[in-house]
N, C-alpha and C positions, 0 to 999 in steps of 0.2 A: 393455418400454421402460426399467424402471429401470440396467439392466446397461449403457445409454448414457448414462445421467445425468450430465450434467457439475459437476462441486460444488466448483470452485477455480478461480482466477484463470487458473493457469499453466496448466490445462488448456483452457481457455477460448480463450487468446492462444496455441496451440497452434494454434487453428484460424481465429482472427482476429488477425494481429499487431497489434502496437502498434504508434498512430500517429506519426506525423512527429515530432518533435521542439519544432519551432514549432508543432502544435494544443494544447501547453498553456499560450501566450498567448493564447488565443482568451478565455478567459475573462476579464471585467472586474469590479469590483464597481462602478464608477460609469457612471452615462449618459453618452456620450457622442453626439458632431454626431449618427453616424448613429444610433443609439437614438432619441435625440428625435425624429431625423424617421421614421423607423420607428412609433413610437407616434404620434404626428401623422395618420400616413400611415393604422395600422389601422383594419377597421371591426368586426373582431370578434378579442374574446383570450378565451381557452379559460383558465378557471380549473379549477386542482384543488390539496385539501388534503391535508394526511397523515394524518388520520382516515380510517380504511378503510372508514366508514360513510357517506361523502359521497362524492356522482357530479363527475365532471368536468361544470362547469356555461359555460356562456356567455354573452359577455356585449357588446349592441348598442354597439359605442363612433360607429358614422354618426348616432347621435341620440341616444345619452349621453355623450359624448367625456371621456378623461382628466383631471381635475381639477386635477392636479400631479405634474409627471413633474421631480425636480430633486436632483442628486446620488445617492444611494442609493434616493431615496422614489419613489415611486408612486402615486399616489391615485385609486382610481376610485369611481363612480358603485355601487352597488348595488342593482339592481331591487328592488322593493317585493314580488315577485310569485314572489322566488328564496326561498321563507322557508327557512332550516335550522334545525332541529330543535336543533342542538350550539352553537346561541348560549350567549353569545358566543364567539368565538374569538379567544384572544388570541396571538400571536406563534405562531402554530403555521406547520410547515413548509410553504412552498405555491411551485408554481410558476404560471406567466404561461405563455401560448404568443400571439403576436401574430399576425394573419391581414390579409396587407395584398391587398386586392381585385385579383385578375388577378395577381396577384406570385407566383412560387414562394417564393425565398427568407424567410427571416421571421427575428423575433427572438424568443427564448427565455431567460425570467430563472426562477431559481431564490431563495429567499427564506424570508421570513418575512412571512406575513399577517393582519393583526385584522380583526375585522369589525365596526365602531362604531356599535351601536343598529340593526344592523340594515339599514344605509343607505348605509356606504364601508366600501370593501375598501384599509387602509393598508398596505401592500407593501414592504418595505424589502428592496434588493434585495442578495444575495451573491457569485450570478454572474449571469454578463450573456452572451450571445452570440449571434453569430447562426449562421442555420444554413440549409443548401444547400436546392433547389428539388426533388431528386432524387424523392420519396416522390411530392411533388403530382405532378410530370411523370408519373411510373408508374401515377398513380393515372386521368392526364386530368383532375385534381379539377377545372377549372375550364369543363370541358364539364357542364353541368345535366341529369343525368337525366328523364327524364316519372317521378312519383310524383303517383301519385293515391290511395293507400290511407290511409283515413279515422285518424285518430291512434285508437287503442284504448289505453288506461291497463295495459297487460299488464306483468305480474312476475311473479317467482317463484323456486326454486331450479333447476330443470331447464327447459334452453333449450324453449319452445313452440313448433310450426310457425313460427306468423309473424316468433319470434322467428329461426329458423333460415334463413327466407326472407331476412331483411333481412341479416342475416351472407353469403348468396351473393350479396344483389346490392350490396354495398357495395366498393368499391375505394377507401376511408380510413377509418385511424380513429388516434385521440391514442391512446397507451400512456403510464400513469400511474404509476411504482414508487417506490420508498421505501428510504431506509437506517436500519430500523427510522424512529424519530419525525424521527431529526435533519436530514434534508432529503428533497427530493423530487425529480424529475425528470419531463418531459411531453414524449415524442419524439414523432413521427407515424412510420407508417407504408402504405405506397402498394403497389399493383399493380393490375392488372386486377379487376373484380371476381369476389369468389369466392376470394380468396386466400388467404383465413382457412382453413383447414377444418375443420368440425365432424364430430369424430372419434364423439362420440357426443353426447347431451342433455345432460351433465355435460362435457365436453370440449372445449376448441380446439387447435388448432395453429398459430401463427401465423411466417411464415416470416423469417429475418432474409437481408436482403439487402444486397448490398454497401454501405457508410457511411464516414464518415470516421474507423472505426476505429476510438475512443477508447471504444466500447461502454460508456457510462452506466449506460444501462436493464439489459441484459443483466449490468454489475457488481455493481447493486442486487441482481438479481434474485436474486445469490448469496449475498447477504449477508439478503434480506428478501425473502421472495418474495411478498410484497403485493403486488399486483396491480391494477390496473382500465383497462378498456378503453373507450373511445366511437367507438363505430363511425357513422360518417355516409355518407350517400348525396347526391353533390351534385344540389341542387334540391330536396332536400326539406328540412324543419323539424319532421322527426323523429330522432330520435335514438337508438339501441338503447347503455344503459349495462349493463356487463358485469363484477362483480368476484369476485377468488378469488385462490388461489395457484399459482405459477406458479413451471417449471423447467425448465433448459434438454437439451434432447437431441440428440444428432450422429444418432442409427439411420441408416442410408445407406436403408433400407428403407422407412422412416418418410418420409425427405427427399424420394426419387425422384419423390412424386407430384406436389410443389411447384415440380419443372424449369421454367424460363420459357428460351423460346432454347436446352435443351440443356441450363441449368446448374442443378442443386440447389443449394438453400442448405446453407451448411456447416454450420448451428444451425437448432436453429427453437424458439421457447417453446411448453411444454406448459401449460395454463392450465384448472384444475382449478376448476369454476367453483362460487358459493358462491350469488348473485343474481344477478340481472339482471332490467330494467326496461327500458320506452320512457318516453323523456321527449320531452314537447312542449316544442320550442325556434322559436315564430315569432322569433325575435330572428333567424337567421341568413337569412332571405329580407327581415327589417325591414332588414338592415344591406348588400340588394345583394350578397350576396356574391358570388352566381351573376349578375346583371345586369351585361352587359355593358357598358352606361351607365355602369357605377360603376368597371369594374376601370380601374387607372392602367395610363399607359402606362411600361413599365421604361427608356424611353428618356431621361424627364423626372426620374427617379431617379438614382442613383449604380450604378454596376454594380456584383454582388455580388462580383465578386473585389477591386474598389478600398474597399469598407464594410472587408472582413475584414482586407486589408490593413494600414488605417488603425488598423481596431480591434485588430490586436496588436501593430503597431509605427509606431503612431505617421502625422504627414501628412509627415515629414522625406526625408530621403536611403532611408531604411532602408524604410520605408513603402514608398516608389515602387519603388522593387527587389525589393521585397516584393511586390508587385501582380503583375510581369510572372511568377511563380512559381506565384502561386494560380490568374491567370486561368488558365494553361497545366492546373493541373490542374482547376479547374471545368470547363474544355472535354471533358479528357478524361474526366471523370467524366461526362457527361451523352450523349456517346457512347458511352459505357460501362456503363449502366443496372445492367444484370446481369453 
């Protein structure tokens, strides 16, 4: 495998071009309309910090809801029951992932996080964006599994049965990377379950599928290959947290098994793993996430191509003209899966 290592940019965008031109106003550093109703809207956001010692954690906002969401800042509520060990945390790298009920789309901030006594999570945010439905659709996420198997406290360095069972029946999980300390990134990624594959006890493979290009995670991962994974099974409130180092591979050989429709992926991360744990998370069945009662209807929203729109150029002339470009390509993107 190493003889396919990919280990530079231009190698990289050799096999994934670079995006559009206009995806690098996607990014904001302040809240805006749709932000705020985004956060309004969530009922659960995926934290994760740049200590490679802490798991991507979660957190009920349907009954502990945002505290103050205004200009740059972000304030939330922090469970009593989340203790970390690396208290306090001051300004360290972290990102947000927001999970709005029944929605694909969602919004994703990048920042800086403190953790105050223990109790609020202060979030000052860097970049701001939102980001397409594509992962969830591939995933089904918002079909609920049956899971009945009892939460066991399992960890270790080498993946366990159960742990390798919950890795094939999972179809989502957050990916967490790093550019060394000075920021983070928390992308998802989707497909049928089983997508992952476990190459061996020590080993994953996880496939990268077509995106909007701009490859974050995959850029970090060249630069830091810090790593962690949260792998989820929708319906359940378990959790399998998974960290190590990680690098990317083309092998056509390697790829071939990962075909969905015909197509391999052009990359896929090789993730050399170091822990891994289950964590009990009732917060994500506390917060409906699977309950259909709970999910919004996308009609009573803003459409995701008029949110991106706005949020890179503005509610003007340029805005609106700007809409009829993204809708066209969100459509084709979502018939276009693989």
């Amino acid at each position: 495998m190493p003889e396919h290592r990919i280990e530079s940019l231009s190698a990289l965008r050799a096999l994934i071009p670079p995006p559009p031109a206009m995806m690098h106003k996607r990014l904001q550093r302040r809240l805006d309309e749709h932000c705020l109703m985004m956060i309004r809207q969530a009922t659960v956001c995926a934290v994760g910090f740049a200590d490679p010692r802490l798991d991507i954690e979660y957190l009920d906002l349907r009954h502990h809801p945002v505290l103050r969401a205004e200009g740059q800042d972000i304030l939330l509520p922090w469970p009593a029951d989340k203790a970390i060990s690396q208290q306090p945390i001051e300004e360290m790298a972290c990102s947000l992932y927001f999970i709005l009920p029944g929605v694909g789309f969602t919004l994703r901030a990048n920042g800086r996080g403190s953790l105050r006594a223990g109790k609020l999570l202060d979030f000052r945010a860097e970049a701001l964006f939102l980001h397409c439905s594509r992962a969830k659709v591939r995933a089904d996420f918002w079909r609920a599994r049956e899971y009945t198997t009892p939460f066991i406290a399992d960890t270790g360095q080498a993946l366990s049965e159960p742990a390798q069972a919950f890795i094939a029946a999972s179809p989502y999980l957050l990916m967490l990377t790093q550019r060394q300390a000075d920021a983070t990134e928390m992308s998802p990624r989707g497909d049928p379950a089983g997508f992952v594959q476990v190459l061996d006890r020590h080993t994953l493979l996880v496939p990268e599928r077509p995106g909007n290009k701009v490859a974050c995670s995959l850029s970090n991962i060249l630069v830091d290959g810090a790593l962690r994974l949260s792998f989820l099974q929708p319906g359940a409130d378990t959790v399998l947290s998974v960290a190590g180092r990680a690098w990317l591979n083309n092998d056509s050989n390697l790829l071939a098994p990962l075909a969905i429709n015909g197509k391999p992926p052009r990359v896929a991360t090789v993730v050399n793993i170091e822990r891994y744990r289950f964590q009990h998370c009732p917060e994500l069945l506390a917060a409906g996430l699977w309950d259909r009662a709970t999910h919004l209807d996308e009609r009573q929203i803003p459409a995701f191509s008029k949110m991106l729109s706005e949020h890179m150029n503005g509610t003007g002339l340029l805005g609106k003209a700007t809409s009829l470009v993204v809708d066209a390509v969100v459509k084709h993107d979502l018939r276009h899966l693989y």
